[in-house]
SERO-4910 file (N, C-alpha, C, O; in steps of 0.05 Angstrom, whole numbers):
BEGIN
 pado doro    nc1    nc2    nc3   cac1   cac2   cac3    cc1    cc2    cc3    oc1    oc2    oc3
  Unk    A     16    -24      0      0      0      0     17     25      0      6     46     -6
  Unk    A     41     25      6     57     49      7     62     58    -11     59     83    -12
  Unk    A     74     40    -40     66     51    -62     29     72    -71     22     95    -79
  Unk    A     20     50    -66      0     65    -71     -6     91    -61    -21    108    -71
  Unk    A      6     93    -41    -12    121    -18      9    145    -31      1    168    -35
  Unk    A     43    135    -40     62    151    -56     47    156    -79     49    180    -86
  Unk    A     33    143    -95     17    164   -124     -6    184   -112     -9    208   -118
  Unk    A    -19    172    -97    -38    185    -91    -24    215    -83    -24    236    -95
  Unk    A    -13    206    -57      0    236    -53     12    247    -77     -1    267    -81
  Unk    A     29    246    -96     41    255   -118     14    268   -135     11    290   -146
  Unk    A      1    251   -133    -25    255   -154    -40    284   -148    -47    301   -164
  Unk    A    -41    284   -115    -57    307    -96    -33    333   -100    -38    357    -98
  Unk    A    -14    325   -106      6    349   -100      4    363   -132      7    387   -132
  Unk    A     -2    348   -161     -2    353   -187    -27    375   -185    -23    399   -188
  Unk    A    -47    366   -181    -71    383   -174    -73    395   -160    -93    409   -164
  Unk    A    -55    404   -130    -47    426   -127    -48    453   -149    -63    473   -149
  Unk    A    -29    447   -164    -16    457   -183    -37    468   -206    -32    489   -218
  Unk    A    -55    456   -212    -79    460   -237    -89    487   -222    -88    496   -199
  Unk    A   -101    498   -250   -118    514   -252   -132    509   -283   -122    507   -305
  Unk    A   -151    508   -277   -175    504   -296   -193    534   -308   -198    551   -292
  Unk    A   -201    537   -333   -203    567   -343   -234    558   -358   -237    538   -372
  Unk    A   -255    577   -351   -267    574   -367   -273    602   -382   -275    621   -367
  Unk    A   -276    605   -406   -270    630   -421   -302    624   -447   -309    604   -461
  Unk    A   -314    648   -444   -332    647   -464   -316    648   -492   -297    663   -491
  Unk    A   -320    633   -521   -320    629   -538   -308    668   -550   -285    669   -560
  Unk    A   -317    684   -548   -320    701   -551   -296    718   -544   -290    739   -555
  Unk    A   -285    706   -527   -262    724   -507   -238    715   -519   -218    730   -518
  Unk    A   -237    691   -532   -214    676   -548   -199    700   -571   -212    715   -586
  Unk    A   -182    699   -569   -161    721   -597   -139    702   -602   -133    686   -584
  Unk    A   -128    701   -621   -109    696   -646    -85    709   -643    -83    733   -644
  Unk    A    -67    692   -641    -35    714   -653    -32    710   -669    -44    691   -679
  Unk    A    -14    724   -684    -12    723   -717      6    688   -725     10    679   -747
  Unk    A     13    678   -703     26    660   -704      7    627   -698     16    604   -693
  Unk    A    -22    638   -701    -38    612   -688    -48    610   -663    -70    600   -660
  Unk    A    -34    617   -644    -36    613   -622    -56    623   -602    -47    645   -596
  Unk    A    -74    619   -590   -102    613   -577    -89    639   -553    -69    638   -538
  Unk    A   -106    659   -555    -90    683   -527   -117    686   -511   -139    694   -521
  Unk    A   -113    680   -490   -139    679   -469   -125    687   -450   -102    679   -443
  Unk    A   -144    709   -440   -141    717   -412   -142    712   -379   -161    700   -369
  Unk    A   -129    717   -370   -128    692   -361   -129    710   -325   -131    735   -328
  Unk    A   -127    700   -293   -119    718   -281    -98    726   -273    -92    742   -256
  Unk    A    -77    704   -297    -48    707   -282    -37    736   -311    -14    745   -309
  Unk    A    -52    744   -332    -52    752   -342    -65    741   -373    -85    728   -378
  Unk    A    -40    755   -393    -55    741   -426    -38    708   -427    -16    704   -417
  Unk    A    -52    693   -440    -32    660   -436    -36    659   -469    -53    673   -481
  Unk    A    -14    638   -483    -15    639   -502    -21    606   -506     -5    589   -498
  Unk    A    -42    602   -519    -39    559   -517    -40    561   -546    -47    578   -562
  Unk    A    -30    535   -549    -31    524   -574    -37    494   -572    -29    477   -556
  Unk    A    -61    493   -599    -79    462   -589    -60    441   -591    -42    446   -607
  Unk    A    -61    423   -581    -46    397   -591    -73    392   -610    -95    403   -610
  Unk    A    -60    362   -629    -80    352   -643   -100    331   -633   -114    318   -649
  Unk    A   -101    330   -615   -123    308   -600   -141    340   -593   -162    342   -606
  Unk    A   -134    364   -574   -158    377   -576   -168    395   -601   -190    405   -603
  Unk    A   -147    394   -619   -161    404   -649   -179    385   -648   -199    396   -639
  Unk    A   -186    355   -653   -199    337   -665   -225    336   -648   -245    326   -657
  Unk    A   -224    348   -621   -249    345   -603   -262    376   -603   -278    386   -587
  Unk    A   -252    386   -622   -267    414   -632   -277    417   -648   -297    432   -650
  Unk    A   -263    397   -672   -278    390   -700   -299    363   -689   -318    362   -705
  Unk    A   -299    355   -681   -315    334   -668   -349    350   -652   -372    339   -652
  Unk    A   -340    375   -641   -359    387   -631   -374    405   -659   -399    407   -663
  Unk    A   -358    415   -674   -373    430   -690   -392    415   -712   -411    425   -725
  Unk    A   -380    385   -714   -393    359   -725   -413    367   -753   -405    385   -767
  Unk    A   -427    359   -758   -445    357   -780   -453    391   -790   -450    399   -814
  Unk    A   -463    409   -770   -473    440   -771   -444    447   -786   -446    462   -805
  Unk    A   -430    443   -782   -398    461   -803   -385    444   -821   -375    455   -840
  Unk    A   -383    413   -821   -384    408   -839   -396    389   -866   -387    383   -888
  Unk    A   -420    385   -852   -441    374   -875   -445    341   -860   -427    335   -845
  Unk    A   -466    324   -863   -473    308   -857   -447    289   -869   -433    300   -885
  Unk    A   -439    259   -861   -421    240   -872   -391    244   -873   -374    232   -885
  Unk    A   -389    271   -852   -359    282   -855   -349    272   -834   -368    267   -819
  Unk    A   -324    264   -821   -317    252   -805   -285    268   -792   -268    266   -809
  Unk    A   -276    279   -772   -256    293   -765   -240    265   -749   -247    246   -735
  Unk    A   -208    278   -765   -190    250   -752   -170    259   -741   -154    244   -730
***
């Protein structure tokens, strides 16, 4: 169990660490370089998607953007 109770604690100490953002659609801006600039309270942050959350964006915008039988990979 000592292992175990060592992730756990490690695990509790990672999430320490998070902060989670939720940002209306609207508030999102662009750098000229791609990059996703949201405001944030530690100030402006600059993200850039990996391709697993590109794919769960095209996944959300689904059939309404790109036509019935279209499939995002």
């Amino acid at each position: 169990m000592a292992i175990l109770d060592e992730l756990i604690e490690k695990s509790q100490d990672f999430d320490s660490h998070k902060d989670d953002h939720e940002v209306v659609a609207a508030e999102l801006n662009f750098n000229p370089g791609g990059d996703i600039v949201m405001a944030t309270k530690y100030g402006p942050m600059n993200l850039q998607p990996t391709e697993h959350a590109l794919s769960q964006v095209f996944d959300r915008l689904g059939n309404a953007t790109y036509g019935s039988g279209s499939q995002s990979e």
